[in-house]
FINUZA-692687 format. One line per field, with one value per residue (C-alpha): residue in three letters; x, y, z. Coordinates in steps of 0.1 Angstrom, whole numbers, plus 5000, padded with zeros to 4 digits. Layout:
<rs>
r ALA_...
xx X_...
yy Y_...
zz Z_...
</rs>
This chain:
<rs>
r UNK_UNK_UNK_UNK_UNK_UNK_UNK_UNK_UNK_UNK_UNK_UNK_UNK_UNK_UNK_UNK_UNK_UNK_UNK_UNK_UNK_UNK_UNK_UNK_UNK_UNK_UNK_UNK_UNK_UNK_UNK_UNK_UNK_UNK_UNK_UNK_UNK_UNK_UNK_UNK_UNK_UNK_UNK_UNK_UNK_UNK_UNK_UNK_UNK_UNK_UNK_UNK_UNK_UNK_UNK_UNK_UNK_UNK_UNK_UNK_UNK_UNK_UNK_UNK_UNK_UNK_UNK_UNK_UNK_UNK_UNK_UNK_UNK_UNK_UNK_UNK_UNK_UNK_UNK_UNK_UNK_UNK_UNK_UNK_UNK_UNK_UNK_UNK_UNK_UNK_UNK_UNK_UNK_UNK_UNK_UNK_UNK_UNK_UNK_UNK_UNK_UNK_UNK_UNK_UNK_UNK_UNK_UNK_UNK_UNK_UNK_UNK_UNK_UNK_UNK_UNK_UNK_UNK_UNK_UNK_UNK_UNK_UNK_UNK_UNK_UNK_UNK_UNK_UNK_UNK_UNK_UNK_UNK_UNK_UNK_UNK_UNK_UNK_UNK_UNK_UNK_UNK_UNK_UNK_UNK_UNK_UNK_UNK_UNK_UNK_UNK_UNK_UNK_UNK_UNK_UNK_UNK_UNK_UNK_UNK_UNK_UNK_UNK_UNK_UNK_UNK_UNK_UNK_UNK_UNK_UNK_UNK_UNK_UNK_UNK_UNK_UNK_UNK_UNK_UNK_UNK_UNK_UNK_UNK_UNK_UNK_UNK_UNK_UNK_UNK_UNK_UNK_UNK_UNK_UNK_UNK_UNK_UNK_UNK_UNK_UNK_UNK_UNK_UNK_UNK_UNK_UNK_UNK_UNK_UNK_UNK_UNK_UNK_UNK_UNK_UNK_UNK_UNK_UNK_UNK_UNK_UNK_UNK_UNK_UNK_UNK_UNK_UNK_UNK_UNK_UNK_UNK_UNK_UNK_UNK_UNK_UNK_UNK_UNK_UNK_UNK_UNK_UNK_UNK_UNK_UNK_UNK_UNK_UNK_UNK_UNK_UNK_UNK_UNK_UNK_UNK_UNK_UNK_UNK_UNK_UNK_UNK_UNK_UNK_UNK_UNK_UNK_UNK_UNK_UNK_UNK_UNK_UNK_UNK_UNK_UNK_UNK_UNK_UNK_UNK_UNK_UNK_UNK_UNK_UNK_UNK_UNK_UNK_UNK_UNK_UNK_UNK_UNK_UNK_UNK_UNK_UNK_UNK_UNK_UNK_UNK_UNK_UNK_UNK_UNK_UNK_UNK_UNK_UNK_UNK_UNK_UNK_UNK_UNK_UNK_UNK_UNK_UNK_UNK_UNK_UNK_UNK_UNK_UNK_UNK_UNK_UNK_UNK_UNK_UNK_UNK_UNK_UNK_UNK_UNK_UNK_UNK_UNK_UNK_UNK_UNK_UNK_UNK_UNK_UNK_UNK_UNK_UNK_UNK_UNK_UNK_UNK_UNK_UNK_UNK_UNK_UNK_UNK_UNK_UNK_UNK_UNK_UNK_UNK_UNK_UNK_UNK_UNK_UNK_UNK_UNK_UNK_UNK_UNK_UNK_UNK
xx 5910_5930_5939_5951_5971_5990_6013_6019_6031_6054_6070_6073_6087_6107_6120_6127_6154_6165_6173_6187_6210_6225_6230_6250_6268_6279_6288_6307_6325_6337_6349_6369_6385_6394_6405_6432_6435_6460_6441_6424_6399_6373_6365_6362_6334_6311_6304_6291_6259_6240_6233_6234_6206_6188_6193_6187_6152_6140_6150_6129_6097_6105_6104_6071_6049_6027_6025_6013_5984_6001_6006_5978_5951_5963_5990_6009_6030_6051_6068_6082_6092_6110_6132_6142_6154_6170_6193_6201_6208_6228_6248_6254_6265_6294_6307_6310_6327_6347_6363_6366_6388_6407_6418_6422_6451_6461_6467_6482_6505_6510_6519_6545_6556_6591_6588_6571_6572_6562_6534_6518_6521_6496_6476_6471_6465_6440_6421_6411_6405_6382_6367_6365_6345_6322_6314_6311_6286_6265_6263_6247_6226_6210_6212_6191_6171_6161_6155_6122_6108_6093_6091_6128_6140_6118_6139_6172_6172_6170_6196_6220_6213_6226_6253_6280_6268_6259_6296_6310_6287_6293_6331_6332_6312_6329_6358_6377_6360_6370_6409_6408_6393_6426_6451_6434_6446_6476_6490_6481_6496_6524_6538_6537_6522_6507_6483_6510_6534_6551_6546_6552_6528_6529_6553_6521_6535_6516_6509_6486_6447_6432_6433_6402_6396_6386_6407_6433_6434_6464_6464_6490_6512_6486_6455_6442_6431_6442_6413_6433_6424_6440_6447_6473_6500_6506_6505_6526_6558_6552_6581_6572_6598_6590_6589_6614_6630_6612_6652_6660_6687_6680_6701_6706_6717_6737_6747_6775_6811_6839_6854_6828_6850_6835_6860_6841_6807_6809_6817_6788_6766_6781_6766_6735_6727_6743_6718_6682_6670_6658_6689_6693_6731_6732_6754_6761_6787_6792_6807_6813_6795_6799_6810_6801_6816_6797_6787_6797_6770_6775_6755_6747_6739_6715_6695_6666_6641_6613_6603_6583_6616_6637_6618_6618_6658_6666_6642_6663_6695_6692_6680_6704_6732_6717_6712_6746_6764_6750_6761_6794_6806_6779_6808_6796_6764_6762_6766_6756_6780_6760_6787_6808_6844_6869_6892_6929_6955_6980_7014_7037_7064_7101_7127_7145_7185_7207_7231_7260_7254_7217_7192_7164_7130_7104_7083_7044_7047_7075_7102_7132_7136_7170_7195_7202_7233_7236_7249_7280
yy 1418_1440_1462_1435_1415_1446_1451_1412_1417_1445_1437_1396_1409_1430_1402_1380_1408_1413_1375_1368_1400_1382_1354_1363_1386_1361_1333_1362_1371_1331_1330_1360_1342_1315_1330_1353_1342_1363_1397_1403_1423_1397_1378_1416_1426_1400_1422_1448_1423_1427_1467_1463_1441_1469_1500_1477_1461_1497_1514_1488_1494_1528_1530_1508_1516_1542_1507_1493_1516_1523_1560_1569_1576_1565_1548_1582_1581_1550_1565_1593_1564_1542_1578_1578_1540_1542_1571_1552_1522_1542_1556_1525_1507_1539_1533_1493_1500_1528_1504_1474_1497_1511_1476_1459_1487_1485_1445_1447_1470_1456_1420_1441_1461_1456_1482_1476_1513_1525_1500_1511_1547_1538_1516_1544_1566_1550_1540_1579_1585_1556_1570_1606_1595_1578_1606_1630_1601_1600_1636_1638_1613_1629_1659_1644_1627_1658_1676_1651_1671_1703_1718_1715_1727_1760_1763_1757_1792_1804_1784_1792_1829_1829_1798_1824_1828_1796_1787_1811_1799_1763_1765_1784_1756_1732_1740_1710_1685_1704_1709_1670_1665_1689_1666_1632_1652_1662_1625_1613_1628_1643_1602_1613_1578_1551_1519_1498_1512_1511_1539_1553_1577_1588_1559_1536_1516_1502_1495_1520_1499_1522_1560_1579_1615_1626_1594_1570_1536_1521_1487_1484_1450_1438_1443_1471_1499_1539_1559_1592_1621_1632_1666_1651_1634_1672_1690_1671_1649_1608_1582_1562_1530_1523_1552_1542_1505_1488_1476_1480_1481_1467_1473_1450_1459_1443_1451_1430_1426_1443_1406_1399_1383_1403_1385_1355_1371_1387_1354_1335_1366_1356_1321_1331_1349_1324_1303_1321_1330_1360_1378_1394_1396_1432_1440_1432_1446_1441_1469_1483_1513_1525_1521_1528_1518_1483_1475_1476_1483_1462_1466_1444_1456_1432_1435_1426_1431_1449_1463_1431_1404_1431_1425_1393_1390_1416_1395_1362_1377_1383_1354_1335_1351_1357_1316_1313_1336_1322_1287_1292_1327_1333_1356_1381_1388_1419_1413_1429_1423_1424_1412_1433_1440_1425_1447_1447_1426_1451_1452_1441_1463_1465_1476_1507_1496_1504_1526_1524_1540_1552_1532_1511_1525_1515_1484_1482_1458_1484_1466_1474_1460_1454_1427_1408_1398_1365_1360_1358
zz 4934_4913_4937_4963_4926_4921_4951_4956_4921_4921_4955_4946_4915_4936_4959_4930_4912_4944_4951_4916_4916_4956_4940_4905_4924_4951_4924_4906_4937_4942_4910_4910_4947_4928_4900_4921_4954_4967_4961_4993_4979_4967_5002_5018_4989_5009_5032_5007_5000_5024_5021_4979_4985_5006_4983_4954_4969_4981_4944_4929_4955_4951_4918_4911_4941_4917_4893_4925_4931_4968_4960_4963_4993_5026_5015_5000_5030_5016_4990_5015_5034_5007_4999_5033_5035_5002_5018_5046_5023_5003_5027_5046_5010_5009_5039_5037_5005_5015_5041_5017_4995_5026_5040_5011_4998_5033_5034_4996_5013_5045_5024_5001_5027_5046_5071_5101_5108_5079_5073_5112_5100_5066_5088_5113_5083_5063_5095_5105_5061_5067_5094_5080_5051_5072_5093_5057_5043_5076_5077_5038_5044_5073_5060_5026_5046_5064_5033_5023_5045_5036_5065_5066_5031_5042_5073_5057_5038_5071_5083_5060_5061_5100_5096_5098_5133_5144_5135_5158_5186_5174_5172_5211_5224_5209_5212_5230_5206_5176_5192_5192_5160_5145_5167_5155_5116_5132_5146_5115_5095_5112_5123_5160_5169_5154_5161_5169_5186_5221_5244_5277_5290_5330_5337_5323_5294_5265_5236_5209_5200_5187_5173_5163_5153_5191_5216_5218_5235_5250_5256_5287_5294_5317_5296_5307_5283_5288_5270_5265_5244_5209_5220_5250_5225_5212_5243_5263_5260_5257_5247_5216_5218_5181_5157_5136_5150_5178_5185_5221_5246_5280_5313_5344_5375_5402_5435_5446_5467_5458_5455_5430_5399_5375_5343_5352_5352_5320_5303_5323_5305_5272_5278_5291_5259_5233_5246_5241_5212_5225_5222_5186_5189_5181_5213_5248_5279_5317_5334_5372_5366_5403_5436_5476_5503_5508_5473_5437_5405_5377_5346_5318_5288_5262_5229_5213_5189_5207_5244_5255_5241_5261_5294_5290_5282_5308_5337_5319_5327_5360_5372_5352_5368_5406_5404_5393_5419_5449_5435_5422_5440_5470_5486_5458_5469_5493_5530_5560_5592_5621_5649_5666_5660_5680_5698_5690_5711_5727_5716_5737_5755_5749_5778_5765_5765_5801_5802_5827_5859_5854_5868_5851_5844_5869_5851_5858_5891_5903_5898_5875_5841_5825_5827_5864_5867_5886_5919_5927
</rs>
């Protein structure tokens, strides 16, 4: 009876720490909410719970199973087990708390912060940290876990006798991974590009998800997503539209008459951009910035506060002023003459003046032009 009395003991006792440590610690976390509500760090500690109550449940039944008579016998397994759950536990409670830390310094930033382009570099910075230290944590705690195991801690003098050499072979064979893991450290750290920003990359424009140490998604205007790796942002050229400002300067082009009245259409531009609030009045022109021999290009130049507000302004534009050419001036828009020309009228002839005694030039129906004197 004693030996069944024993475990029900130690792990309800277990279950019962366990239970009143969740429930202190989520009546201290409220309090603290209340108390400052504009830190975002409290509400992000929530998430922390569930893996303290994990490593602090398995430290307790790892601690006490001996009390519990489980140790022993068939049952000697268990404690071998517990180890390895309480590493896992461990290592999954300093990684949730690694990325409460990161994103709540990140959001204190981000809230205090006046530079867009300087908060997407931090963002893009803390995310890969976050995501190193993840990948450092996983790797202890496998490699702890591995080394409960005797059979293991016998091999790993052996291992690291020849780990010279299996990082030779290691580094040749992985080479492309490794060369993305360095450009993941490169972009950054360097600013090349950051989550956030706007870029163009094989004429395929978009905007950057999601950066990780080996690949970068782009999310493009119509939703799709470019999975790209590190290593091709420092190989080869990209444009990023929002380093530094996300400002841009959009161009429109017409091709119209020469009679176009161009004074007229540069002060219908003027009103088309008073009148959206799209326009960030930084600038605008219209200009003939060529000509052929059919056609005239006029360009209008806008501005606005990012790429997709300067799509939209520029596709604004020229509708605005297409609809209001072919109402007020539709002899502006380009033609194509299709008839044939009509042939000149020929001029009409002119009798050279007489002179006395030489007869008239012979006319076309053979008789003589000049004068006739009447009869007599």
């Amino acid at each position: 009876m004693e030996s069944v009395l024993r475990p029900v003991i130690v792990v309800g006792a277990a279950l019962v720490i366990t239970l009143a440590a969740d429930w202190t610690a989520g009546r201290a976390l409220r309090r603290a909410a209340v108390r400052q509500p504009r830190s975002p760090l409290w509400p992000r500690l929530h998430r922390c719970r569930p893996s303290m109550l994990v490593v602090l449940c398995t430290a307790l039944l790892r601690g006490s199973y001996w009390a519990a008579w489980v140790g022993r016998g068939p049952w000697s397994g268990i404690g071998h087990i517990l180890t390895l759950i309480l590493i896992g536990a461990c290592a999954w409670l300093a990684v949730r708390a690694a990325a409460v830390v990161v994103e709540s310094s990140y959001s204190r930033y981000a809230s205090s912060s006046h530079d867009p382009a300087r908060v997407r570099r931090v963002r893009t910075q803390v995310t890969l940290i976050q995501r190193v230290v993840a990948a450092i944590v996983v790797v202890v705690a496998i490699a702890s876990m591995l080394l409960t195991f005797p059979a293991m801690r016998a091999a790993g003098t052996s291992l690291l006798a020849s780990a010279g050499v299996l990082g030779i072979v290691a580094g040749i064979a992985a080479q492309s991974m490794l060369g993305n893991l360095f450009a993941g450290m490169q972009i950054a750290f360097g600013d090349m590009v950051r989550i956030g920003d706007t870029v163009v990359i094989d004429t395929q424009w978009g905007t950057v998800e999601e950066i990780t140490l080996t690949y970068l998604v782009v999310r493009t205007w119509d939703e799709r997503r470019l999975t790209m790796p590190v290593s091709y942002f420092t190989s080869k050229p990209f444009e990023n539209w929002s380093r530094h400002d996300p400002r841009m300067t959009g161009t429109v082009f017409f091709y119209l008459d020469h009679a176009t009245p161009i004074a007229l259409m540069r002060e219908r531009l003027h009103e088309v951009l008073t009148a959206t609030a799209i326009w960030d009045r930084r600038g605008w022109a219209l200009e003939v910035t060529n000509t052929t021999a059919s056609t005239i290009e006029v360009r209008a130049l806008v501005t606005a506060a990012d790429s997709p507000e300067v799509w939209t302004l520029r596709c604004l534009v020229r509708e605005q002023l297409i609809d209001w050419l072919s109402r007020e001036h539709p002899y502006a828009l380009p033609r194509i003459n299709t008839a044939s020309a009509a042939e000149p009228a020929a001029p009409h002839e002119v009798s050279p003046p007489l002179t006395p005694g030489v007869p008239a030039p012979a006319t076309r129906d053979g008789s003589r032009g000049g004068s006739r004197q009447p009869a007599r």
